[in-house]
C-alpha positions in Angstrom: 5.6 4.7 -28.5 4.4 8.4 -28.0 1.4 7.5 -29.2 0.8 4.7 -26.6 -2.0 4.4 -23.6 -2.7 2.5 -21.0 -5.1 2.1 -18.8 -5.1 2.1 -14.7 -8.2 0.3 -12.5 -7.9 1.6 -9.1 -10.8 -0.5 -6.9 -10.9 1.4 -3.1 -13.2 1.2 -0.6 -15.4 4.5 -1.0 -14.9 4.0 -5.2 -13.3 3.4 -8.5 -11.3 5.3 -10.5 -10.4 4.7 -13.7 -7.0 6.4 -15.2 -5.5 6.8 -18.9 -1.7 7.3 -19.2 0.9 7.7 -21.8 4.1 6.3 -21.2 6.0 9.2 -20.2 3.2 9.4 -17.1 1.2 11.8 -18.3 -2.4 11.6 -17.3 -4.9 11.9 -20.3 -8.1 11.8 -18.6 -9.5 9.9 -15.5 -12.6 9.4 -14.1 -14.6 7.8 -10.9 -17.5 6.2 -9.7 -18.8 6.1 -5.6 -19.3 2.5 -4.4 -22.6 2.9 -2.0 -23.0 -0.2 -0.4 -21.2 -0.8 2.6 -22.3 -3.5 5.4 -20.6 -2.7 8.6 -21.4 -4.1 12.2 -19.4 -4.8 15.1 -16.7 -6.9 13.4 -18.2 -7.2 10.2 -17.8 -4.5 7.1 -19.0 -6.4 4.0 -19.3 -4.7 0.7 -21.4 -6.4 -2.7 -18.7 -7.6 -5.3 -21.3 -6.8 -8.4 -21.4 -3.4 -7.4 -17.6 -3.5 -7.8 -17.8 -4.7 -11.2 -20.6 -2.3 -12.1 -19.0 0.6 -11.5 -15.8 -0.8 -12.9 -17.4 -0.9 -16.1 -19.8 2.2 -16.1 -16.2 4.8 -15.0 -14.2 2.6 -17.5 -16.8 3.6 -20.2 -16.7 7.2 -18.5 -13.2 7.5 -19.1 -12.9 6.3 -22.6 -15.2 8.5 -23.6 -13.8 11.2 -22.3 -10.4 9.7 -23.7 -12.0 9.7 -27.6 -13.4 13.3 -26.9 -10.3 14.2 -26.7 -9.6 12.7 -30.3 -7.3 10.1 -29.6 -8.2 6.6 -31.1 -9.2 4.1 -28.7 -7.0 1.6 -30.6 -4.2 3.1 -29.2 -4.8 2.2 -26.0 -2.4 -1.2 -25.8 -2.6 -2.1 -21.6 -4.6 -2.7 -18.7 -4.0 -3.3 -15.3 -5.8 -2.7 -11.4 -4.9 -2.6 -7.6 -7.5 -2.8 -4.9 -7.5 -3.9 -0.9 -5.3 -5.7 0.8 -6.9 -8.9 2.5 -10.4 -8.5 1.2 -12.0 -12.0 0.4 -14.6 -13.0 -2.1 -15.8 -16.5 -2.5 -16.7 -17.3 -6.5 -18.4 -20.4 -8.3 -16.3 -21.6 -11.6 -18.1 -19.1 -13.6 -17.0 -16.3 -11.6 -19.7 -15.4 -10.1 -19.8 -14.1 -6.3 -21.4 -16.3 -3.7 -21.6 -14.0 -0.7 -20.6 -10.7 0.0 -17.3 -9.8 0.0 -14.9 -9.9 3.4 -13.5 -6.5 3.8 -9.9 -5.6 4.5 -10.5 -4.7 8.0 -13.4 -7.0 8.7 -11.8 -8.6 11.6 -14.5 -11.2 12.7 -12.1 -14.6 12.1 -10.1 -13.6 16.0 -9.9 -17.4 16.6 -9.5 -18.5 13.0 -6.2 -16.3 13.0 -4.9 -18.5 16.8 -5.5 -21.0 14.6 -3.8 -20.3 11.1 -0.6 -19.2 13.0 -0.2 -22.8 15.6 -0.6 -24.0 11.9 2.0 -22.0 10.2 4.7 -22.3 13.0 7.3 -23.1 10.7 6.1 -20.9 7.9 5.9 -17.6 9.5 9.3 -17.8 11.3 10.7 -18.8 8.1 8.7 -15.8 6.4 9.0 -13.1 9.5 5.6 -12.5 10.0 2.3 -13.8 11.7 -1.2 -14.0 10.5 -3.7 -11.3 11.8 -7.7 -12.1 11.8 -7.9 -9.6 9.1 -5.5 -11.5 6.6 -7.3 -13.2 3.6 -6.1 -16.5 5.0 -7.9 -16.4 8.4 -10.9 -15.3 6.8 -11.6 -18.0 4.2 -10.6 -20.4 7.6 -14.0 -18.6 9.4 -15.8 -19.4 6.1 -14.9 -22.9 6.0 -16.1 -23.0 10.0 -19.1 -21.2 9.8 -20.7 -21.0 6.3 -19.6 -24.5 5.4 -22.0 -24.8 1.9 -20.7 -21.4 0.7 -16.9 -22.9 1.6 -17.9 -26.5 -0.4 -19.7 -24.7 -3.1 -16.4 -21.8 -4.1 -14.1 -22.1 -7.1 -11.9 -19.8 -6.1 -11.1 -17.4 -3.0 -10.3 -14.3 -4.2 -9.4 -10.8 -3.7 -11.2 -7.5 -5.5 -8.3 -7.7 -7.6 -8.2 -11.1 -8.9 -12.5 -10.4 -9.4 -11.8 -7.0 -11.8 -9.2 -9.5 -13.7 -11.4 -12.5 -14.1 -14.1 -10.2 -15.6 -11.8 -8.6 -18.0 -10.2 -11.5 -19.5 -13.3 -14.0 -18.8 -10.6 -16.3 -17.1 -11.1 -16.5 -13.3 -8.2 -17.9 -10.6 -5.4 -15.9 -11.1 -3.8 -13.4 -8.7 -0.3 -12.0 -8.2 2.1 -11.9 -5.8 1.6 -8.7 -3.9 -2.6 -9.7 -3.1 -1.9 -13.4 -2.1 0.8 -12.4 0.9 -2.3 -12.1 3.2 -3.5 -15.3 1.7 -0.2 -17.0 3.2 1.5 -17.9 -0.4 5.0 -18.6 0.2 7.0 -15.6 -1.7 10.3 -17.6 -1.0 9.6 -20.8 -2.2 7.1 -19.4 -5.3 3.7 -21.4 -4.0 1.2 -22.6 -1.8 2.8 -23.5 1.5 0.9 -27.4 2.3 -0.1 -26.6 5.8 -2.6 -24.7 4.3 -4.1 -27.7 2.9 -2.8 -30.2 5.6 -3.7 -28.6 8.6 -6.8 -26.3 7.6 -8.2 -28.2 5.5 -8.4 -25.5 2.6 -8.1 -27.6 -0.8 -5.0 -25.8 -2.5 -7.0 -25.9 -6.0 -9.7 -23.4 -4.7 -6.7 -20.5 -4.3 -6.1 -18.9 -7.4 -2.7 -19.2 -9.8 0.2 -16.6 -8.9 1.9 -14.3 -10.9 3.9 -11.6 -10.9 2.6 -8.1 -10.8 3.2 -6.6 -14.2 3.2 -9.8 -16.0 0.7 -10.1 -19.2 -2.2 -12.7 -18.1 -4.1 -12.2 -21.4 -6.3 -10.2 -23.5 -9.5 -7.9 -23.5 -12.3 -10.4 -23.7 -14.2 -10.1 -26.7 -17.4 -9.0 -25.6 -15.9 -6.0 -23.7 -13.7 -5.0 -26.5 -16.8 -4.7 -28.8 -18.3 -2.9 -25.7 -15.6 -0.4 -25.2 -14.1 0.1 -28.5 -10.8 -1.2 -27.7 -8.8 -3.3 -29.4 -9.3 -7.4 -28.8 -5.4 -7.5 -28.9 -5.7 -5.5 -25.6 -3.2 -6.6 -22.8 -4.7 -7.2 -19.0 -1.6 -7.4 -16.7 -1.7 -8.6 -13.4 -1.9 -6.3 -10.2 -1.4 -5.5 -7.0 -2.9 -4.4 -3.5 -3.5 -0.7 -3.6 -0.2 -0.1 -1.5 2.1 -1.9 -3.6 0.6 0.0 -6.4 0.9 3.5 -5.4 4.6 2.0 -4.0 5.3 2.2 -7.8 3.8 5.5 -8.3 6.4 7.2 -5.8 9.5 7.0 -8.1 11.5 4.7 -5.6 13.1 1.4 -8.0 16.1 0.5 -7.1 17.8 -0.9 -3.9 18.5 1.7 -1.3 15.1 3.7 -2.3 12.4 3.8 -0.2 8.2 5.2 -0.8 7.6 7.3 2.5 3.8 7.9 2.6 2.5 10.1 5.2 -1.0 10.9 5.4 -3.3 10.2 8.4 -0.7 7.6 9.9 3.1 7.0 8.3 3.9 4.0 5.9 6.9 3.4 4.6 8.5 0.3 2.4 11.7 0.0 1.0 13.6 -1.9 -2.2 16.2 -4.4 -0.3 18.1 -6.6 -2.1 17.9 -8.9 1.1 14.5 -10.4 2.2 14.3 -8.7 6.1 12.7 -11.2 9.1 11.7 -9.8 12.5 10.6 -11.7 14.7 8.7 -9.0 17.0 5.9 -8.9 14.0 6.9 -4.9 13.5 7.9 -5.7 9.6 6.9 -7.7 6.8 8.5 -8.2 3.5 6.0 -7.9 0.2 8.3 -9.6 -3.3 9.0 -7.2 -6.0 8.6 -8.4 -9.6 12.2 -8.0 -10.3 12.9 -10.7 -7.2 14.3 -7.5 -5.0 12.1 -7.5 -1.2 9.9 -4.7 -0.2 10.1 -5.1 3.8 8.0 -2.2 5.7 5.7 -1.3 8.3 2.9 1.4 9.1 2.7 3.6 12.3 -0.3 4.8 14.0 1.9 8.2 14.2 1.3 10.5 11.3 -0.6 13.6 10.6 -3.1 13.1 12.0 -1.5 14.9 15.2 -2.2 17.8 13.3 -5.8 17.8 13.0 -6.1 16.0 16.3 -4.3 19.0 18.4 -4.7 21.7 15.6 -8.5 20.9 14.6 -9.8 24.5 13.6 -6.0 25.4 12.0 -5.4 26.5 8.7 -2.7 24.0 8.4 -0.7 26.0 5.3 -0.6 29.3 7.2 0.7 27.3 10.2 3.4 25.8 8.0 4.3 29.2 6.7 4.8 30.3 10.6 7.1 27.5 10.9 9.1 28.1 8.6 10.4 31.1 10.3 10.9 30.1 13.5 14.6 28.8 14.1 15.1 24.9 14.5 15.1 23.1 16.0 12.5 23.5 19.0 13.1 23.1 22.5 10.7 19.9 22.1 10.8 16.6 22.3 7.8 15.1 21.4 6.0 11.8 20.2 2.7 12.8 18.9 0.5 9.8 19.6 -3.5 10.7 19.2 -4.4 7.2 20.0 -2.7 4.5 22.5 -1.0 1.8 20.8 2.2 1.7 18.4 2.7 -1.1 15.5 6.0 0.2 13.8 8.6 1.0 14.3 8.0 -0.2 17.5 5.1 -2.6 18.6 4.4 -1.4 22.0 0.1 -1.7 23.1 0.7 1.2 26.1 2.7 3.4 24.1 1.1 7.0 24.3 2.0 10.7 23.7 4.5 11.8 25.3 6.2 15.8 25.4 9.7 16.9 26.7 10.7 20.0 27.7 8.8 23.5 28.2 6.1 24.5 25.8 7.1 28.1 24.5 3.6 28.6 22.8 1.2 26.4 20.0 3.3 27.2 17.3 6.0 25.9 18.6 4.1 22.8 19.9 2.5 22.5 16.6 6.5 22.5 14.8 7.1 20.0 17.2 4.9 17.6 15.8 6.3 17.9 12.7 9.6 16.9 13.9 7.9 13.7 16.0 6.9 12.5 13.2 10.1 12.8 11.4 11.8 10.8 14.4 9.5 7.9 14.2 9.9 7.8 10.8 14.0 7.8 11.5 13.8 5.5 13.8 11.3 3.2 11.2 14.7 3.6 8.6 17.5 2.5 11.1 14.8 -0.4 12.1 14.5 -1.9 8.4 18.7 -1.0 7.7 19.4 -2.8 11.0 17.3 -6.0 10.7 18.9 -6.9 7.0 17.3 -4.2 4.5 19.7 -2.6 1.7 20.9 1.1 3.4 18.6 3.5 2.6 19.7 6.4 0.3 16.8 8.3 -1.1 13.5 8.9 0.4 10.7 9.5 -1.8 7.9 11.1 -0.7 3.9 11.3 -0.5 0.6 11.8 1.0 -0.7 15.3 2.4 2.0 15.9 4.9 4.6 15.5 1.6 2.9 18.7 0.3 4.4 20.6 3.0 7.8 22.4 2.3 8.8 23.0 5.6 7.8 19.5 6.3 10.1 18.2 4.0 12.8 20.3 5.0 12.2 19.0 8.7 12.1 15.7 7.6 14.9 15.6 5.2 17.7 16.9 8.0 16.0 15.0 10.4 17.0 11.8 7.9 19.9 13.2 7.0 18.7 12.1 3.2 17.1 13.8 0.5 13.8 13.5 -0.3 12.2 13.3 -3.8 8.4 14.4 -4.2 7.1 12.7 -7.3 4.3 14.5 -9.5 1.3 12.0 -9.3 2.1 9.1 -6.7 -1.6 7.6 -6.4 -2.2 3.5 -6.8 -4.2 4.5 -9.9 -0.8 5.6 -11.9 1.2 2.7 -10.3 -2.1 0.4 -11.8 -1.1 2.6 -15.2 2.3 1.7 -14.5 1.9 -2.4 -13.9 -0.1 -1.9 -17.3 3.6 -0.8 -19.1 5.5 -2.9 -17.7 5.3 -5.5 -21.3 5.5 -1.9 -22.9 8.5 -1.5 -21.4 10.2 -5.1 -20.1 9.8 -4.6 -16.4 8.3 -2.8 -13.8 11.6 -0.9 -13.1 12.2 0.4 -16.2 8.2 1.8 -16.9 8.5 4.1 -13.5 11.8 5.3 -14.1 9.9 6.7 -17.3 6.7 7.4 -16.2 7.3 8.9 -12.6 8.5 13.0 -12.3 10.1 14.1 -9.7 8.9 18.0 -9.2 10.7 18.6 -5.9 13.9 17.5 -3.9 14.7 18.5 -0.1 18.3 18.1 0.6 19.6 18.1 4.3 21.3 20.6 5.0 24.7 18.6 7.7 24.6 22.0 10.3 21.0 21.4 11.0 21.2 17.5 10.6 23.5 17.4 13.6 21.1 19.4 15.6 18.4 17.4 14.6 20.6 13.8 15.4 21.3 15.2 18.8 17.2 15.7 19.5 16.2 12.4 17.8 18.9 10.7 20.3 17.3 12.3 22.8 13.5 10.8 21.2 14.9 7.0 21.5 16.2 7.7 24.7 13.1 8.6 26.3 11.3 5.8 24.2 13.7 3.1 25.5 13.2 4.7 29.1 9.5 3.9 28.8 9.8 0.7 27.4 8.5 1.0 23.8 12.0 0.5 22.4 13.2 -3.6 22.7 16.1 -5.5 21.1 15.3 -7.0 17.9 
């Protein structure tokens, strides 16, 4: 199997990337195209679905050239798969073909529609633990069937970028996967459509796509496009996933007790329970994992973006370097908020920056944040561990503020757990990795072998006490301002 490739489709916002991998997770070659066209007013951000496809197939061509170049037969690759948005909506006639532009993620224009879908779903999203926001797929096909009635009457299928990249590899349109119809209100307990849907909306059942599970073999390479590409007609295409779930994959986390720790602009984190987690203060939700483990987690508008917020004209690595010899903990205490507003681990609207104790100098201030966001994140574990999830035992970790080593440290004694930085966790590997997973018999088993670790942070217990005494001290002050309520 050495000689095996597959092939990653990762569809974002801004582009595509196309990725070849072997299936020890090397990457070959990979390639990307710009999406231009964006629509974006008020409410509204709206992008053209046949530009999706368009530059799908013109960096898919890039990268198999590049790919042969490198003299590999294009036989050889066996497996495709893609990720894209989460809760973006694109209305298609029985022939595939778009019949509007498509509603973005974060177009969040169906307010009323999403009052609506949850007094409808009662029963469904206390069962499930979550509620329907306007910018879930759900709500959205709802505004469409209110206010664009023909386009509604005339669709074969609602369905997400994923589901469209799919339809136009195999030629078989109307089938999704499990981790893209979550925010179209399928029932991941029960394994369908819930009927209010239907019932109550209004929304024939028939015009939402078949569900799968991501990593499952939905057919072959269409003809036209193997003849186009070179590749072989025996070609798997393998079902996908949002482009969270998909660089979820990609961090190395597969068992129960792991958990993918991305922190970037803002902190996400989602762990593998062997128990499906409920909260009924909207903070969590639970995504199904192939393998019928849960993956409940939550995002926080805290991350590092503090850094570039308070820091803008710092050079962020020297700073980091300063850090690392001062002696920590601080003498801070501080929640780094840049906006106002907190969704998880707490869900608080008012909830702002707050600072304790007396501000030595910036670099101090600036180590501070580091550790604020490693209390939020702490805080975000004992949440997930308390309301049900399996107890957390290793933390992997990504985004920019993982490519810190003193933030790491921080974080890991803060945690009291060690963290695990994987070489390559991007969506467009995990896409390379949902493409293994008939290579390999499940999605498990193809990122324990394609996924490197190439550092590990372990806490060191003299500094983790410090650190528990100071993050006691952080929910203290939270609770004391409110943010903090029983669950």
């Amino acid at each position: 199997m050495k000689d095996t490739f597959v092939l990653g489709i990762d569809l974002g916002t801004q582009g595509v990337r196309a990725m070849v991998a072997n299936l020890r997770g090397e990457v070959i070659v990979e390639e990307k195209e710009d999406i231009r066209f964006s629509l974006q007013e008020g409410r509204r951000f709206e992008q053209d679905p046949r530009e999706w496809w368009e530059k799908t197939e013109r960096c898919v061509a890039k990268t198999l050239a590049a790919f042969s170049a490198l003299g590999y037969p294009l036989t050889s690759l066996r497996a495709i798969s893609c990720d894209s948005t989460s809760g973006t909506v694109v209305p298609v006639d029985a022939q595939g073909q778009p019949l509007m532009h498509a509603l973005m993620y974060n177009d969040s224009r169906a307010q009323e529609e999403a009052h609506i879908v949850n007094e409808a779903a009662q029963d469904f999203t206390e069962r499930l633990g979550y509620r329907f926001d306007p910018s879930f797929a759900l709500c959205k096909v709802l505004w469409l069937k209110r206010n664009l009635p023909e386009i509604f009457e005339k669709a074969a299928y609602f369905l997400h970028p994923t589901d469209y990249l799919v339809g136009h590899l195999t030629g078989v349109f109307g089938i999704s996967d499990i981790s893209n119809t979550l925010k179209m209100g399928y029932d991941l307990m029960e394994k369908r459509w819930p009927s209010f849907i239907e019932e109550k909306l209004g929304i024939p059942l028939q015009k939402l796509p078949k569900v799968v599970k991501s990593g499952e073999v939905i057919g072959t390479l269409s003809l036209s496009l193997a003849r186009t590409w070179g590749l072989s007609p025996q070609t798997f295409v393998v079902s996908g996933a949002t482009d969270g779930t998909a660089a979820f994959y990609a961090s190395g986390a597969t068992r129960p007790g792991d958990v993918s720790s991305t922190l970037g602009t803002t902190l996400v984190v989602r762990s593998i329970s062997e128990h499906h987690v409920k909260d009924p203060l909207g903070r969590v939700y639970c995504h199904l994992h192939p393998e019928g483990f849960w993956l409940p987690g939550g995002a926080s508008n805290t991350g590092g973006e503090c850094l570039t917020h308070f820091f803008p004209e710092a050079n962020l690595a020297e700073w980091d370097e300063r850090v690392a010899l001062l002696s920590l903990p601080t003498g801070l205490i501080v929640y780094p908020m840049v906006r106002k507003g907190e969704r998880f681990p707490f869900a608080h609207p008012e909830a702002e920056f707050f600072s304790l104790g007396e501000r030595k100098d910036d670099l101090e201030f600036y180590a501070a944040c580091l550790e604020g966001v490693g209390y939020v994140e702490r805080y975000g574990f004992e949440l997930l561990e308390r309301l049900g999830a399996t107890r957390i035992q290793r933390v992997f970790v990504s985004g920019s503020g993982a490519k810190s080593p003193i933030w790491r440290k921080i974080r890991a004694n803060i945690l009291g757990l060690p963290l695990y930085l994987p070489r390559f966790p991007d969506a467009a590997l995990g896409a390379c990795i949902m493409a293994a997973c008939p290579l390999f018999g499940g999605i498990s088993q193809a990122a324990q072998n394609m996924v490197h670790v190439v550092a590990q942070e372990e806490p060191d217990p003299a500094l983790s006490v410090l650190y528990g005494e100071k993050y006691q001290r952080f929910v203290e002050e939270c609770a004391k301002r409110g943010y903090i309520k029983s669950t």
